[in-house]
TORDREN-677320 format. One record per residue (C-alpha): residue number from 1; residue in one letter; x, z, y. Coordinates in Angstrom, 1 decimal, padded with zeros to 4 digits. Example, Ala and Ser with C-alpha at 12.3 -4.5 7.8 and 13.67 -1.06 7.14 Angstrom:
BEGIN
<r><num>1</num><residu>a</residu><x>012.3</x><z>007.8</z><y>-004.5</y></r>
<r><num>2</num><residu>s</residu><x>013.7</x><z>007.1</z><y>-001.1</y></r>
% end
This chain:
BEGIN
<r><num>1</num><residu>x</residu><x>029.0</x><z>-004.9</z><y>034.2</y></r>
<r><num>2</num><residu>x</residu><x>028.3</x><z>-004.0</z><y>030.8</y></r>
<r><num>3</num><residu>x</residu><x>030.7</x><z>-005.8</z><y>028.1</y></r>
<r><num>4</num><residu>x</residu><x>028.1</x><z>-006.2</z><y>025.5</y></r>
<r><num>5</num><residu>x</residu><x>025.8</x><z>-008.4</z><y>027.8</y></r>
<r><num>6</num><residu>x</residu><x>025.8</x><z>-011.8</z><y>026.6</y></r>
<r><num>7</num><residu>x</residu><x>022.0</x><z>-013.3</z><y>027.6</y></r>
<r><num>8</num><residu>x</residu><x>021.0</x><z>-012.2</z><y>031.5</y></r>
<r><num>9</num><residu>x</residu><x>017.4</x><z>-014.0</z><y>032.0</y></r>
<r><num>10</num><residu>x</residu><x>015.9</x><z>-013.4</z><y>036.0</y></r>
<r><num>11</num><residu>x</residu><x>014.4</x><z>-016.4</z><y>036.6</y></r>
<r><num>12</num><residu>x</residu><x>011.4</x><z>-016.6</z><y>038.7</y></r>
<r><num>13</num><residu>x</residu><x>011.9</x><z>-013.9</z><y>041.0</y></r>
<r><num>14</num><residu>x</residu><x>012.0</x><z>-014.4</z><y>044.5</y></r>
<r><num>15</num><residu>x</residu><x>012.8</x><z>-011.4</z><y>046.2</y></r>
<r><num>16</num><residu>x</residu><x>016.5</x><z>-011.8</z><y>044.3</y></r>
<r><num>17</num><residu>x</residu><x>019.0</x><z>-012.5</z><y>047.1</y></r>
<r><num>18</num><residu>x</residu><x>022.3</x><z>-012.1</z><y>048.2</y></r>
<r><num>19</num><residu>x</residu><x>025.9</x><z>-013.7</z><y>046.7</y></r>
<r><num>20</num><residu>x</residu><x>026.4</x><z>-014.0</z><y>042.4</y></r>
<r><num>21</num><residu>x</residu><x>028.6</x><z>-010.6</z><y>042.2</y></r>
<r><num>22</num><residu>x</residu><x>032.7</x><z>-011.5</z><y>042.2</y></r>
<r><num>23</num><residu>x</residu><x>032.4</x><z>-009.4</z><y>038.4</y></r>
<r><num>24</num><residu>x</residu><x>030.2</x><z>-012.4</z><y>037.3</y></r>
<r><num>25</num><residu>x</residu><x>033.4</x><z>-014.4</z><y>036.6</y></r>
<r><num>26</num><residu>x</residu><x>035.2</x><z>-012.1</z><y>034.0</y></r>
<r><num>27</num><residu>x</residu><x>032.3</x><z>-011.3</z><y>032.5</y></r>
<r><num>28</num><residu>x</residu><x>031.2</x><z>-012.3</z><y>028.6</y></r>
<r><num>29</num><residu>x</residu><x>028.1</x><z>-014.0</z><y>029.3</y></r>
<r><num>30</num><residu>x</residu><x>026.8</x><z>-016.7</z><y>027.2</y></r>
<r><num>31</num><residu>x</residu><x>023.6</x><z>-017.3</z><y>028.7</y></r>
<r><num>32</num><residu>x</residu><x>022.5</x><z>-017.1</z><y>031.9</y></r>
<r><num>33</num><residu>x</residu><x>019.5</x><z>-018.0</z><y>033.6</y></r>
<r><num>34</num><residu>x</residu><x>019.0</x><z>-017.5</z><y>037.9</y></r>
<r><num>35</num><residu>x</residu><x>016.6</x><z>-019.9</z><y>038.7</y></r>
<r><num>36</num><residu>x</residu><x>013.9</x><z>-020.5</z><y>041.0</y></r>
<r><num>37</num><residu>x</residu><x>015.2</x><z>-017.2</z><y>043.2</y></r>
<r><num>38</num><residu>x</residu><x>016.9</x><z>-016.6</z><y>047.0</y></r>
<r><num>39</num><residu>x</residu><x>020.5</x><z>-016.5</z><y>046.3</y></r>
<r><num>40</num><residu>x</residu><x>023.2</x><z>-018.2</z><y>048.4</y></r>
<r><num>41</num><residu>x</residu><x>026.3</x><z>-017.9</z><y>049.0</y></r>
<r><num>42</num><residu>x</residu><x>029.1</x><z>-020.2</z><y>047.0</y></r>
<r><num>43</num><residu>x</residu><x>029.0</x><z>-020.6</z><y>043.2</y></r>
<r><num>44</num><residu>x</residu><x>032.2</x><z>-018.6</z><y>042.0</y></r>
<r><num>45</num><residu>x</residu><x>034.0</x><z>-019.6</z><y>038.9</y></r>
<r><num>46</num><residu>x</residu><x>032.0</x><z>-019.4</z><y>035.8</y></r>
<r><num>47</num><residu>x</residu><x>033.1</x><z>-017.2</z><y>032.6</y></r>
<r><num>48</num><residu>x</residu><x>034.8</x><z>-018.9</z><y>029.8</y></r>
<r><num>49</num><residu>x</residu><x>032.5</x><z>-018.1</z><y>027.3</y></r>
<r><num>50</num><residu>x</residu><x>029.1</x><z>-019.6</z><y>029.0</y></r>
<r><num>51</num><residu>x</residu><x>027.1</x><z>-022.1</z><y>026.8</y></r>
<r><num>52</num><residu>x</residu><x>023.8</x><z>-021.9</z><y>029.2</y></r>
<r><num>53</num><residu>x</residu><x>023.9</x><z>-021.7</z><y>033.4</y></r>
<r><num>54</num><residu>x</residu><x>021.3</x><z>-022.5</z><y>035.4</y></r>
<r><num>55</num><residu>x</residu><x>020.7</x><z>-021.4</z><y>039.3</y></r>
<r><num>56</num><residu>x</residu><x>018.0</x><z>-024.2</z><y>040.1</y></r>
<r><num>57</num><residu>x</residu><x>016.5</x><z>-023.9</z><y>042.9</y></r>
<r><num>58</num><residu>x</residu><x>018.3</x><z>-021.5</z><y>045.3</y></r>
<r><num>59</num><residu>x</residu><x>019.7</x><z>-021.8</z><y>048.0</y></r>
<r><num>60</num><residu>x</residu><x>022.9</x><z>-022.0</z><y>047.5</y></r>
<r><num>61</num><residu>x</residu><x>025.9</x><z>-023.9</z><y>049.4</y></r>
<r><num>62</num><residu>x</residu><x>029.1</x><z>-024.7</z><y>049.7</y></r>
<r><num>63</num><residu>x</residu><x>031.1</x><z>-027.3</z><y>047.6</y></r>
<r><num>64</num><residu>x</residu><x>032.1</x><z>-026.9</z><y>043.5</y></r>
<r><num>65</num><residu>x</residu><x>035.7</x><z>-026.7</z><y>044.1</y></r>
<r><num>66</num><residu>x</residu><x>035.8</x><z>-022.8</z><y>043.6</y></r>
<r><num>67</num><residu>x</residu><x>034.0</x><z>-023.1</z><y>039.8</y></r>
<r><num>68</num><residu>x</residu><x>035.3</x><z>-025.9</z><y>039.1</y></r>
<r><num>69</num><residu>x</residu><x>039.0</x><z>-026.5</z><y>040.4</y></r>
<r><num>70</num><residu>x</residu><x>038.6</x><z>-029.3</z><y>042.2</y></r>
<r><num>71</num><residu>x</residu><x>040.4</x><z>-028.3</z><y>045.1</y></r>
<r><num>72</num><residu>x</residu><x>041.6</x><z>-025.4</z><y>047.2</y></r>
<r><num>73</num><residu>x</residu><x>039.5</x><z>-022.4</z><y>047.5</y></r>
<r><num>74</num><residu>x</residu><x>041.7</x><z>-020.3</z><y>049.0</y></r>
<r><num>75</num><residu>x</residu><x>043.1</x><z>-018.1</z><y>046.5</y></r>
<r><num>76</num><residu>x</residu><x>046.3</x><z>-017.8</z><y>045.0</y></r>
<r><num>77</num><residu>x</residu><x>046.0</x><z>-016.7</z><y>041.8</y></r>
<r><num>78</num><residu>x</residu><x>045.8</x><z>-019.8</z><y>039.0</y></r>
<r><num>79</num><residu>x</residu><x>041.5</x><z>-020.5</z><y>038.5</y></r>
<r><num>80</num><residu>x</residu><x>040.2</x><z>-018.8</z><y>035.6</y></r>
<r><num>81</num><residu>x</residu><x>039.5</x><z>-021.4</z><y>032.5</y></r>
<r><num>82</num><residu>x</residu><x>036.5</x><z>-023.4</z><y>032.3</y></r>
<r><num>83</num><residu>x</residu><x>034.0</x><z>-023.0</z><y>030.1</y></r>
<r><num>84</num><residu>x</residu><x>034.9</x><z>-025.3</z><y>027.3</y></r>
<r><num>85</num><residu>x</residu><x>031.9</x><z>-024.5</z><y>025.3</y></r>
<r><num>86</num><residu>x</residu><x>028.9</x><z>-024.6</z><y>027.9</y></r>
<r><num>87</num><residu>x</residu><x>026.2</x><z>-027.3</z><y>027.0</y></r>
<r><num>88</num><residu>x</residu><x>023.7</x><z>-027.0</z><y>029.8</y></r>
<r><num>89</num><residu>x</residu><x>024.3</x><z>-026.8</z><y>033.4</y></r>
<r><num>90</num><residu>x</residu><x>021.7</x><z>-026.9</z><y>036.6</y></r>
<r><num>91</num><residu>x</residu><x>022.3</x><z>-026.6</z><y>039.4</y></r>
<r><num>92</num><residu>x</residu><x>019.6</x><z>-028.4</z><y>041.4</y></r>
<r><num>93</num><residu>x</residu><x>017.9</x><z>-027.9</z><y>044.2</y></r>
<r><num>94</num><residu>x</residu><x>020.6</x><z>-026.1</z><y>046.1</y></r>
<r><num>95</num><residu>x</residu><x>022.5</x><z>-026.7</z><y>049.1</y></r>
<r><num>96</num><residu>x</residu><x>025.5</x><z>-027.2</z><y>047.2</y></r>
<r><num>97</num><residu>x</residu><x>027.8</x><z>-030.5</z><y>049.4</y></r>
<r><num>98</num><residu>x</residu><x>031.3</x><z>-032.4</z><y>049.4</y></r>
<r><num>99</num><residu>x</residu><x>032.1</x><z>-034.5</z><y>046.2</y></r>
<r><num>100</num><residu>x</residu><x>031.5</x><z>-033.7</z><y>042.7</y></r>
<r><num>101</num><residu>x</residu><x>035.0</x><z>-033.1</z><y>041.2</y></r>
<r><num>102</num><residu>x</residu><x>035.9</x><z>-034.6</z><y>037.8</y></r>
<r><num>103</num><residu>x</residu><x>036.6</x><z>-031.6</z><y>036.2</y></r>
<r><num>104</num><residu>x</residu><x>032.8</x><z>-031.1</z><y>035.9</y></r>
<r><num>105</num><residu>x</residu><x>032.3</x><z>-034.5</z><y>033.5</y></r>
<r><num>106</num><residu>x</residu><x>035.1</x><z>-033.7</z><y>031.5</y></r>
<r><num>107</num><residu>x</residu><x>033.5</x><z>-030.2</z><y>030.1</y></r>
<r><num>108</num><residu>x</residu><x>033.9</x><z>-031.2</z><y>026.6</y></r>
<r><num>109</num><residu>x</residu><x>030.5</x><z>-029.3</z><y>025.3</y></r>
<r><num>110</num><residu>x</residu><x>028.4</x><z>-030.7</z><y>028.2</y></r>
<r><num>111</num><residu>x</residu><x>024.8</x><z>-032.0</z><y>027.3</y></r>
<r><num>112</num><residu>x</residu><x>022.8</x><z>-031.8</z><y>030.5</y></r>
<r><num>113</num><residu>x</residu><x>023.8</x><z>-031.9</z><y>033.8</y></r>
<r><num>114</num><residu>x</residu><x>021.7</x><z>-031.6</z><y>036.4</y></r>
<r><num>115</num><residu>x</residu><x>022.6</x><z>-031.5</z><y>039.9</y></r>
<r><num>116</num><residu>x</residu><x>020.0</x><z>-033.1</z><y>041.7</y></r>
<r><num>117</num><residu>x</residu><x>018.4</x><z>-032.4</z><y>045.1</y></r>
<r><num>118</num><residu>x</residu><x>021.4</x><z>-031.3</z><y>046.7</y></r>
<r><num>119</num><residu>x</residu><x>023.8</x><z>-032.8</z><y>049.7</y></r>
<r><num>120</num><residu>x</residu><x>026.3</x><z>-034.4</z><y>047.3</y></r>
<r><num>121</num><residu>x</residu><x>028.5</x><z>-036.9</z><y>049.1</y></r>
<r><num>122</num><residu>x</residu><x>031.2</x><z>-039.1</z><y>048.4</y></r>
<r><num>123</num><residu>x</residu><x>032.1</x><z>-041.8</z><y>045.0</y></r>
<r><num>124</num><residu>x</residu><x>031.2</x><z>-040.4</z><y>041.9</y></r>
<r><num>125</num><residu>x</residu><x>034.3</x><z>-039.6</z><y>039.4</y></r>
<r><num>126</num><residu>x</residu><x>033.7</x><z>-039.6</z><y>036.2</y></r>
<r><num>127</num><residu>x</residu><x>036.9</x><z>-039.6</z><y>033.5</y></r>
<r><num>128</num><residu>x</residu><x>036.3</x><z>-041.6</z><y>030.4</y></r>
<r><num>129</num><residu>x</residu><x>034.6</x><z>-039.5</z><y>027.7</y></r>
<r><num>130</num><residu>x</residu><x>036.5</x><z>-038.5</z><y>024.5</y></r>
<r><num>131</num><residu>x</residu><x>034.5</x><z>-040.5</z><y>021.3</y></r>
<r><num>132</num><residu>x</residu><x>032.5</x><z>-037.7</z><y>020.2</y></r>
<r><num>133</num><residu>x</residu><x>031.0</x><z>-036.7</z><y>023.9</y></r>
<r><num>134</num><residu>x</residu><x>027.5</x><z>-037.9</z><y>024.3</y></r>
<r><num>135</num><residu>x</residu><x>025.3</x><z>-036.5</z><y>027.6</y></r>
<r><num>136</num><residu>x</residu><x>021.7</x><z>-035.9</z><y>026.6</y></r>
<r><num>137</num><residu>x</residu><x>021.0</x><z>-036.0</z><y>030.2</y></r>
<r><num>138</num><residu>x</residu><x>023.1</x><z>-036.6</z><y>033.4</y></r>
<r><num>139</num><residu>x</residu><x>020.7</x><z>-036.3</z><y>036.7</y></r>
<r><num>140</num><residu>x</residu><x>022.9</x><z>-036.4</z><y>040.1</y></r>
<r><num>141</num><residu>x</residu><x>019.4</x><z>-038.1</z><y>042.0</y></r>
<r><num>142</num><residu>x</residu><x>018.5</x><z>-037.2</z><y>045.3</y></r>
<r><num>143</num><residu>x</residu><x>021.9</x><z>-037.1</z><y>046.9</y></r>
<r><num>144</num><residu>x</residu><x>023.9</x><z>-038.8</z><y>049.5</y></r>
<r><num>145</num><residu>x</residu><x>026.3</x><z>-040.2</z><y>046.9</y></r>
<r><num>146</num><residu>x</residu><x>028.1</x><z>-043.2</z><y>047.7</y></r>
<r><num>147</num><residu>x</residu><x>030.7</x><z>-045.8</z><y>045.8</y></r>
<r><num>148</num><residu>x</residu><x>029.8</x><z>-047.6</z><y>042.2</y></r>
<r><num>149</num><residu>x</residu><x>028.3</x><z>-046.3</z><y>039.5</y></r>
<r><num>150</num><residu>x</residu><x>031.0</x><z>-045.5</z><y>036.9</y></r>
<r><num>151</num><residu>x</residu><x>031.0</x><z>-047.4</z><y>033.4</y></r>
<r><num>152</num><residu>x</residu><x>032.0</x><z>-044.2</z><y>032.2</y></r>
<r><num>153</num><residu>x</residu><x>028.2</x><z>-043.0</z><y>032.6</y></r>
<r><num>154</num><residu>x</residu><x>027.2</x><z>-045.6</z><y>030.0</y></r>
<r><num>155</num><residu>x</residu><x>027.7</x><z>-042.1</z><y>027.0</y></r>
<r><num>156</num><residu>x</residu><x>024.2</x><z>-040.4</z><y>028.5</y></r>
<r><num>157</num><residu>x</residu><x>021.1</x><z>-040.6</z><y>027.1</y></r>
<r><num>158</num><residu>x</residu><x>019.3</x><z>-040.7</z><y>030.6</y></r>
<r><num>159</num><residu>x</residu><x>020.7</x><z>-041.3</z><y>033.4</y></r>
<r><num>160</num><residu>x</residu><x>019.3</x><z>-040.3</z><y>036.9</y></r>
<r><num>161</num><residu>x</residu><x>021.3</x><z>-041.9</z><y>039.9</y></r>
<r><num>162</num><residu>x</residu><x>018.5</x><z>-042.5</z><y>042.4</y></r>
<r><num>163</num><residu>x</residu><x>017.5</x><z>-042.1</z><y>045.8</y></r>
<r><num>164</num><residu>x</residu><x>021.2</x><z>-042.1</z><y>046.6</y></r>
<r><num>165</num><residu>x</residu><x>023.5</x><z>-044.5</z><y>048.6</y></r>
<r><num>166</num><residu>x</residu><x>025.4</x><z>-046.2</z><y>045.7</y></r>
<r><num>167</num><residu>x</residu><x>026.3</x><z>-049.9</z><y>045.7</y></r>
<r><num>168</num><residu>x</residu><x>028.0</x><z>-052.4</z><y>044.4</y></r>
<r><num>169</num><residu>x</residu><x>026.8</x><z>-054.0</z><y>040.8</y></r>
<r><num>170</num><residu>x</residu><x>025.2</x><z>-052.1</z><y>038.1</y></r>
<r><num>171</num><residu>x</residu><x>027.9</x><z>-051.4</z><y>035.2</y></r>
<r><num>172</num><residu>x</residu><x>028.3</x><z>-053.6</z><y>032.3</y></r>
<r><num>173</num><residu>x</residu><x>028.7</x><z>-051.3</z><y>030.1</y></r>
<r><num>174</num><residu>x</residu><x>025.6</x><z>-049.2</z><y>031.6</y></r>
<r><num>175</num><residu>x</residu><x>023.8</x><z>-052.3</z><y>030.8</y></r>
<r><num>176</num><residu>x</residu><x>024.7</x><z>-053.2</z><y>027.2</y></r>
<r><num>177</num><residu>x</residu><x>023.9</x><z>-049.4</z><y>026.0</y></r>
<r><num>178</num><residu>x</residu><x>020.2</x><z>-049.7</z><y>027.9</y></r>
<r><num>179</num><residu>x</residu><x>020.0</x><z>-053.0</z><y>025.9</y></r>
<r><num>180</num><residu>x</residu><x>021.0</x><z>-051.3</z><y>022.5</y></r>
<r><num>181</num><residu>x</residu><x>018.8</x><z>-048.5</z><y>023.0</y></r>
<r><num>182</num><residu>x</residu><x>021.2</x><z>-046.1</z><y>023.3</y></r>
<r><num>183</num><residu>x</residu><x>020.8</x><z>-045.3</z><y>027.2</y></r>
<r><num>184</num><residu>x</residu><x>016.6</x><z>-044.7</z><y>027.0</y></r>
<r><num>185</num><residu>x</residu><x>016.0</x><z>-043.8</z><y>030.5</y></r>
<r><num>186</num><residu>x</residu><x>018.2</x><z>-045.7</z><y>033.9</y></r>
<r><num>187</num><residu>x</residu><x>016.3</x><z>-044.8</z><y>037.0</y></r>
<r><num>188</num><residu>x</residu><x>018.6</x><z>-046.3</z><y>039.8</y></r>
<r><num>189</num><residu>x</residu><x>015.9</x><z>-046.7</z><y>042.4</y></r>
<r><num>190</num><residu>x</residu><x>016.5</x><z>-046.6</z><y>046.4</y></r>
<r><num>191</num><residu>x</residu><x>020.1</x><z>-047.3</z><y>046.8</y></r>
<r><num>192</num><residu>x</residu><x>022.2</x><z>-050.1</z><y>047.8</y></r>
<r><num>193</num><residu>x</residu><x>023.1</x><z>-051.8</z><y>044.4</y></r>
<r><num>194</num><residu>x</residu><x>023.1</x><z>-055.6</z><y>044.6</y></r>
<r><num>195</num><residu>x</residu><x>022.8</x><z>-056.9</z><y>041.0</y></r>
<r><num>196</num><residu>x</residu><x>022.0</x><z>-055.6</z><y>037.1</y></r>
<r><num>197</num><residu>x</residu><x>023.8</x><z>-057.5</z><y>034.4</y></r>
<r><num>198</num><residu>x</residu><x>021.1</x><z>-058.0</z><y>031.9</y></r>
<r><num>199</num><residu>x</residu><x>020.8</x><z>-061.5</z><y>030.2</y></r>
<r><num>200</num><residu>x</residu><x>017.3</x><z>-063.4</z><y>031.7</y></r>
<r><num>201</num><residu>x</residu><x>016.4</x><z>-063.5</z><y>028.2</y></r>
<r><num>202</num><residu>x</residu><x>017.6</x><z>-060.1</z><y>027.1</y></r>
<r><num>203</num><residu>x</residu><x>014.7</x><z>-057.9</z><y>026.1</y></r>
<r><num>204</num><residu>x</residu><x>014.5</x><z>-054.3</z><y>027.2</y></r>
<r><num>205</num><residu>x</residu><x>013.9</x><z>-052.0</z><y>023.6</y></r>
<r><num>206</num><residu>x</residu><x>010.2</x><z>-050.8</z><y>023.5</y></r>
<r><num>207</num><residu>x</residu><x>011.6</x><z>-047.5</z><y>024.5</y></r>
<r><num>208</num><residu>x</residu><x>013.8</x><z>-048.0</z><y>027.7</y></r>
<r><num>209</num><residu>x</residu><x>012.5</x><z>-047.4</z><y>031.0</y></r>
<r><num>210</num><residu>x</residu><x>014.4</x><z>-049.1</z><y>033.4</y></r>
<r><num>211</num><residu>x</residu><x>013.4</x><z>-048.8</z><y>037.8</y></r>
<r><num>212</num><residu>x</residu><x>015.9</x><z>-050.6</z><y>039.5</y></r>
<r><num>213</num><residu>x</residu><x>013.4</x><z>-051.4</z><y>042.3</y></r>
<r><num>214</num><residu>x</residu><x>014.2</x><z>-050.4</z><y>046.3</y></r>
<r><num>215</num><residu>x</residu><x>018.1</x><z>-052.0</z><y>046.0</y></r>
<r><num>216</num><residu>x</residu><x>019.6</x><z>-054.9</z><y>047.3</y></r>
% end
């Protein structure tokens, strides 16, 4: 509860259980670390000024409409602001369920996101991203996410949408920024997509790498 907190770091320990204290959310942190611990409960809405957040490997539940205002969570006071400045988010390996709202894809300082190895369900929506937004890293693998992938995904660096239930065509525009090198990793394996739209004669940069394999 201290004011002048701004780095919290308890990753790694077990024996740490119980809920993320109701406090957390009007607090100053800027970095903050929980992984690879016991904690459950829901994630509450995050503090505005958080640049790091990670809770990997919990076991946490519930769905991200509380954090991240995607629907009701049963309050009625307005949802705190989101964290416009925070770069790195994780929460994988959680028990966390329901759709992924928007809201999360439009953080305008987002880098990584990594939300794999959860019980995600529903289509994926992703807003288009502003000119300057570019993900490092976007992993929502291991899921039970279902729909198309959105061309809007095309701005990460590597993208992770396997072992999911997506179908439809690959995007076009996914495709053309693995061609031009700027998308270096696609792993799309074990879903229900029926086509990729790469050129025969199209050749994959040196540094792509590309499974498309266990689809339709």
């Amino acid at each position: 509860d201290s004011p002048s907190l701004k780095v919290l770091i308890l990753a790694n320990n077990g024996g740490i259980s119980g809920e993320i204290p109701a406090g957390f959310t009007s607090s100053g942190l800027f970095h903050v670390d929980l992984a690879r611990n016991a904690l459950a409960g829901g994630l509450p809405p995050l503090p505005a000024t958080l640049r790091y957040f990670s809770v990997a490997g919990n076991a946490m539940q519930g769905t991200l409409d509380g954090a991240f205002g995607g629907g009701d969570d049963g309050s009625a006071s307005p949802p705190p602001p989101l964290p416009a400045d925070l770069a790195f988010l994780d929460l994988s390996m959680n028990n966390f369920s329901g759709r992924i709202p928007a809201s999360v894809f439009a953080l305008p300082g987002l880098s990584s996101l990594l939300l794999s190895r959860n019980n995600f369900t529903g289509a994926l929506s992703v807003p288009p991203p502003s000119p300057q937004q570019e993900w490092a890293v976007v992993d929502v693998s291991h899921n039970g996410i279902s729909g198309e992938v959105p061309e809007a995904l095309a701005a990460a660096g590597s993208l992770y949408v396997n072992n999911n239930r997506l179908s439809g065509e690959g995007p076009a525009a996914v495709a053309r920024s693995v061609l031009a090198g700027r998308m270096t990793t696609l792993y799309a394996q074990h879903n229900f997509l029926t086509g990729f739209p790469v050129p025969p004669a199209a050749p994959l940069p040196d540094s792509a790498a590309l499974c498309l394999s266990y689809n339709c």
